[in-house]
C-alpha positions as CSV (number, residue, x, y, z in Angstrom):
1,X,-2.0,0.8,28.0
2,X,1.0,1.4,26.0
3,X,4.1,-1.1,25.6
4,X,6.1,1.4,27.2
5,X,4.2,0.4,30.6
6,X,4.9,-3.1,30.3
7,X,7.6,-6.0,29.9
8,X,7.2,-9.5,27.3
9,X,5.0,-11.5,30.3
10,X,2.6,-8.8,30.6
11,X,2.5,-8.8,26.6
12,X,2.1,-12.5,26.7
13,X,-0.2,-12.5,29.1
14,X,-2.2,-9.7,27.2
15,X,-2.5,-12.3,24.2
16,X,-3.9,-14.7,26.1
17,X,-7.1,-13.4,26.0
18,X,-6.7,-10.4,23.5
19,X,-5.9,-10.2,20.0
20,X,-6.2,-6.1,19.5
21,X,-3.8,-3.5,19.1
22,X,-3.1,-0.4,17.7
23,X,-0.6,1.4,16.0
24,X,0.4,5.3,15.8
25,X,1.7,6.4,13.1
26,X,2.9,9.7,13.5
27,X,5.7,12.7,12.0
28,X,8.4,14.9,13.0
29,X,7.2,18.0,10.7
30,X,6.9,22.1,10.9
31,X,3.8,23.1,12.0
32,X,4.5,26.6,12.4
33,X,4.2,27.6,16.3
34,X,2.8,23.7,17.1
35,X,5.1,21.5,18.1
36,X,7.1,19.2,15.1
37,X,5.6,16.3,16.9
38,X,1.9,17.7,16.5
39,X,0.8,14.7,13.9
40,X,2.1,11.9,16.8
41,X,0.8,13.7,19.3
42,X,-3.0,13.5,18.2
43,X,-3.4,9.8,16.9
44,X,-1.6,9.3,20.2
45,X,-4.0,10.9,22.6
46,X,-7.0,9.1,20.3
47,X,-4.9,5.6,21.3
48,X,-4.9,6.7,24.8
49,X,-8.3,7.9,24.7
50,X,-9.4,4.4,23.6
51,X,-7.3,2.4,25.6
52,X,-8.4,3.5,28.3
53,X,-12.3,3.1,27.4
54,X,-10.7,-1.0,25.8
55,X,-8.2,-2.1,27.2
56,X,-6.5,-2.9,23.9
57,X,-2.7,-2.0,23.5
58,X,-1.1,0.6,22.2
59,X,2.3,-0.6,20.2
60,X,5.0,1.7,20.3
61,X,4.2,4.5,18.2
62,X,6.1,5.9,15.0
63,X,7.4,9.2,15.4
64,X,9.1,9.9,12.1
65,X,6.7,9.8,8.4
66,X,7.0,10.6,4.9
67,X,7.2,14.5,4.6
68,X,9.7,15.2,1.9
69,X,7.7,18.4,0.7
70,X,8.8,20.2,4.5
71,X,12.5,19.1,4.6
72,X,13.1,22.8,4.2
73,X,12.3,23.7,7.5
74,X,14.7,22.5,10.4
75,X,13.4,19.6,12.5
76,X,11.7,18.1,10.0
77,X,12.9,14.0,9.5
78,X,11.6,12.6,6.4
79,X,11.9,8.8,5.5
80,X,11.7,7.6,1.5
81,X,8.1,6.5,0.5
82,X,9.8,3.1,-0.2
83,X,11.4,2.5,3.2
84,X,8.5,3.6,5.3
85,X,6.4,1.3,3.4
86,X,8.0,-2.0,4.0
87,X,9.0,-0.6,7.5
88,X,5.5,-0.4,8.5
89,X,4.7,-4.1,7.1
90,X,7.6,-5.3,9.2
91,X,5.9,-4.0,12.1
92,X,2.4,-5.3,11.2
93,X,4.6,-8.6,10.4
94,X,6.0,-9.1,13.5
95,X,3.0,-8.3,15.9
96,X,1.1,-10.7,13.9
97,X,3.7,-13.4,14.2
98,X,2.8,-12.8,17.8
99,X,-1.1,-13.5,17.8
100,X,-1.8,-9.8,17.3
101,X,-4.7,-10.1,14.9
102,X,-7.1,-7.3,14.5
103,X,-4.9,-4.4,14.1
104,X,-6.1,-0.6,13.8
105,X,-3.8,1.9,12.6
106,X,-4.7,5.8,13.5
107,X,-2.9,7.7,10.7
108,X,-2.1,11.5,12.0
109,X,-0.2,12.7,8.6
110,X,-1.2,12.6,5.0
111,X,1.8,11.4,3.7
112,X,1.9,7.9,5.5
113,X,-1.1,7.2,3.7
114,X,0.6,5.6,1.4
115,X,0.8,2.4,3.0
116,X,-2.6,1.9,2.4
117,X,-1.9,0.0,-0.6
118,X,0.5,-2.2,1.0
119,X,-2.1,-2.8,4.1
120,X,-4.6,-4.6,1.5
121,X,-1.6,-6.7,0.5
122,X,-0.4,-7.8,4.0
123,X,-4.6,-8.8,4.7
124,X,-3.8,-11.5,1.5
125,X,-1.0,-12.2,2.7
126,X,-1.6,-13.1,6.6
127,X,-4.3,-15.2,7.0
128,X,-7.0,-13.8,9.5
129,X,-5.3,-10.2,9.5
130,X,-8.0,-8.1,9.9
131,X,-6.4,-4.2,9.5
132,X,-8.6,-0.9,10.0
133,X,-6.9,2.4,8.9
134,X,-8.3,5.9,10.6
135,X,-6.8,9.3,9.6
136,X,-8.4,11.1,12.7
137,X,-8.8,14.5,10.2
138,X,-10.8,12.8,8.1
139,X,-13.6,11.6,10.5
140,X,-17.2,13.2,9.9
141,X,-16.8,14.2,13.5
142,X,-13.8,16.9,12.7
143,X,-15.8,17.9,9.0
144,X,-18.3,18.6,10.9
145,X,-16.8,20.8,13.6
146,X,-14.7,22.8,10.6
147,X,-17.9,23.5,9.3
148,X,-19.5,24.6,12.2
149,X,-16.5,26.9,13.0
């Protein structure tokens, strides 16, 4: 169940009796004959994948990252480390504000991890924020099947 699907009532009503959500963040990269929206794509399918199994929502999902080392290749949108940062706490800020309390964020580029930081400071911060970070790549699931292949 993604915002997209719904209006403020439903999301109202969703808090009534939910506190869960998660939040893709994604990039608009090269990744050679993959699409540029390849690292959106996969957390995004996870979210759906979940969802569906949950019930919990799926906030709208960031398409754009930190991926200043491929601006040389047309299609690529990078933002600064800085902005991305505090534009990701905003979010987290603001569905908090809202009763969204247990948060998890699936991560499907390297360079938004540096938020991670910033995530441990937001938990001080917001009292009863409970945040969960998950870079699907790095899952013993997907080490294991690299092995294997």
């Amino acid at each position: 169940m993604r915002f997209s699907e719904l209006n403020w009532m439903d999301v109202e009503e969703y808090l009534k009796s939910e506190n869960r959500i998660m939040v893709v963040l994604g990039a608009s990269e090269q990744h050679g004959y993959l699409s540029l929206q390849t690292d959106t794509r996969i957390p995004l399918a996870l979210a759906d994948a979940a969802s569906t199994r949950t019930g919990v929502l799926i906030a709208p999902e960031l398409t754009i990252g930190v991926s200043p080392y491929f601006l040389s290749y047309p299609g690529t949108i990078s933002v600064r480390s800085e902005v991305y940062i505090q534009f990701v706490a905003d979010i987290l800020r603001s569905l908090y504000q809202y009763g969204f309390k247990r948060i998890l964020i699936l991560n499907g580029h390297g360079g938004n991890s540096i938020c991670s930081t910033k995530l441990v400071e937001l938990q001080n911060e917001l009292p009863g924020l409970q945040l969960s970070w998950y870079s699907w790549w790095e899952s013993k699931s997907v080490a294991a099947l690299a092995k294997k292949i």
